[in-house]
C-alpha positions in Angstrom: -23.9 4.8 -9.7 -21.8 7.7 -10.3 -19.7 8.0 -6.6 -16.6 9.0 -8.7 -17.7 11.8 -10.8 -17.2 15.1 -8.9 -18.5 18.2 -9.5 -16.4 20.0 -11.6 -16.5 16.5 -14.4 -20.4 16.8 -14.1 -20.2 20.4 -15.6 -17.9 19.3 -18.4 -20.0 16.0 -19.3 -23.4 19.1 -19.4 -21.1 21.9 -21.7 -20.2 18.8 -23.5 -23.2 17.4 -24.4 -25.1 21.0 -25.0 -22.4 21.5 -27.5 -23.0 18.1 -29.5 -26.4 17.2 -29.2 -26.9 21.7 -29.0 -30.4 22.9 -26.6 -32.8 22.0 -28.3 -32.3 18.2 -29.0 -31.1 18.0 -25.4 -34.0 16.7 -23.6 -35.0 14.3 -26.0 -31.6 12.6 -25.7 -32.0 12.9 -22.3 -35.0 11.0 -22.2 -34.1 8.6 -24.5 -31.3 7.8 -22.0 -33.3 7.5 -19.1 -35.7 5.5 -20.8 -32.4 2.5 -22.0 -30.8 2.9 -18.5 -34.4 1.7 -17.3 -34.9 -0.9 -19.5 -31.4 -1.9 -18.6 -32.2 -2.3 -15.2 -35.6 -3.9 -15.8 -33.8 -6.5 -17.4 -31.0 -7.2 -14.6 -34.0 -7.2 -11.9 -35.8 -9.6 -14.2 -32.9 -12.0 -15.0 -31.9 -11.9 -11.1 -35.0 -13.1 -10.5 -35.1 -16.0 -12.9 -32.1 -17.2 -11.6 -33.0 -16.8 -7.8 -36.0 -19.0 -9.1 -33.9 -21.7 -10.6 -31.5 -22.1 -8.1 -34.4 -23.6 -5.8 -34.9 -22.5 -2.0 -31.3 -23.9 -1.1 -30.1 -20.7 -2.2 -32.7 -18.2 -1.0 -29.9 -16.4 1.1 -27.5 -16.0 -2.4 -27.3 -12.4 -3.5 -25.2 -11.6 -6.7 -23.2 -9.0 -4.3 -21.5 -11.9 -3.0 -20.4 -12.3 -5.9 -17.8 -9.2 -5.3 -14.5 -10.9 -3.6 -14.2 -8.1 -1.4 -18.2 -8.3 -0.1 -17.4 -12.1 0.0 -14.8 -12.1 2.4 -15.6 -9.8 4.6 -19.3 -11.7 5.0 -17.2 -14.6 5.5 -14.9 -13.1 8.3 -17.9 -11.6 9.7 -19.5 -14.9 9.8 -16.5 -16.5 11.4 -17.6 -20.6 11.5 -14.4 -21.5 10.6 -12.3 -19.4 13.5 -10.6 -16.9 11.3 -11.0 -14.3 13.7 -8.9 -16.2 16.3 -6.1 -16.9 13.7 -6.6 -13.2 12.5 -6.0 -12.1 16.1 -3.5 -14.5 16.8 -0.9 -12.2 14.7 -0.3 -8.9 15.9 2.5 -8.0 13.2 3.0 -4.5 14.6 4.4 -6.5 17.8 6.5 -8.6 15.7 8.0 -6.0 13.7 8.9 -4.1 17.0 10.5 -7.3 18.5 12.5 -7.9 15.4 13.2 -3.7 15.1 14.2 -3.7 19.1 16.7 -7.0 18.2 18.6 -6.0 15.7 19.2 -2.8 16.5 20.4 -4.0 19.8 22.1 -6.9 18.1 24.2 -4.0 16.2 24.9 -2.2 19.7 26.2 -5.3 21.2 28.3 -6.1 17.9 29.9 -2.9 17.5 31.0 -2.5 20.9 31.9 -6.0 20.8 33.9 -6.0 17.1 35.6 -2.3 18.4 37.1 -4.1 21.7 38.0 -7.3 19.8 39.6 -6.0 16.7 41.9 -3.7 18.9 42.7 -6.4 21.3 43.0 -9.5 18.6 42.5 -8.1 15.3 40.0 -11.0 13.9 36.4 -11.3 14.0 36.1 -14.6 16.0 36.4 -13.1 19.2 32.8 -11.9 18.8 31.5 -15.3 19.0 31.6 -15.5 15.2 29.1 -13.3 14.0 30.5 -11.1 11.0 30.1 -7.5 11.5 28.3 -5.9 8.5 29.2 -2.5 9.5 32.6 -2.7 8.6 34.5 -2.5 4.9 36.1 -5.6 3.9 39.8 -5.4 3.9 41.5 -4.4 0.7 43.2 -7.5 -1.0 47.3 -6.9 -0.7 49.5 -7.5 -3.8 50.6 -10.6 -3.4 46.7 -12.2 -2.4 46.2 -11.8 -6.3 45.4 -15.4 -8.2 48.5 -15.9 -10.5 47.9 -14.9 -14.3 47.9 -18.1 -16.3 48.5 -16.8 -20.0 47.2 -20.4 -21.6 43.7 -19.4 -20.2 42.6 -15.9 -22.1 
């Protein structure tokens, strides 16, 4: 019930409540706390039960855990009727990233040794079986590659 109160939050919820409630009405509110949280759970056991008894024996296996996504699908993976393992198995991503990692990075060997030789021998990039090289700047546009100024248009 309380997995994510550590120590040290414990101590300030006790110096916290001796300083409101003060020592000697401590153990009454204390008790009086025990006593709702009690209740409280007398009343979830008891409406669990009402509806376990409704539900019929078709449902004798339900619990309201399964109710929890997470709990539900890892009952369900665990249970494996409809072959999720094999499909879950069937994908080993860490392969596929390294397959993918190993081919481009060799892909960008093979291109810049490639684009190096061609552009000094040709000068264009469709030597290199017309993959664009990403690696290098595009060329700056000369003066006279400018589109002409048409004054009617601003």
């Amino acid at each position: 019930m309380f997995n994510d109160i550590g120590p040290l939050e414990l101590v300030t919820i006790v110096v916290l409540a001796v300083l409101v409630f003060g020592p000697d009405k401590l153990p009454k509110v204390i008790q009086d706390v025990m006593r709702t949280v009690r209740k409280i759970r007398e009343f979830s056991e008891s409406a669990k039960h009402d509806i376990r008894a409704e539900l019929g024996p078709e449902f004798k296996d339900f619990e309201f855990e399964d109710l929890n996504p997470k709990t539900f699908i890892r009952k369900q993976l665990d249970n494996d009727e409809l072959g999720l393992k094999e499909i879950r198995n069937g994908f080993d991503i860490k392969k596929e990233m390294a397959e993918v990692t190993e081919a481009v990075h060799s892909r960008d060997t093979d291109s810049s040794s490639s684009s190096s030789g061609s552009s000094a021998s040709s000068g264009s990039s469709s030597s290199s079986g017309g993959r664009i090289d990403m690696t290098k700047k595009p060329e700056e546009p000369g003066k006279d590659d400018r589109p002409p100024f048409d004054s009617d248009a601003t």
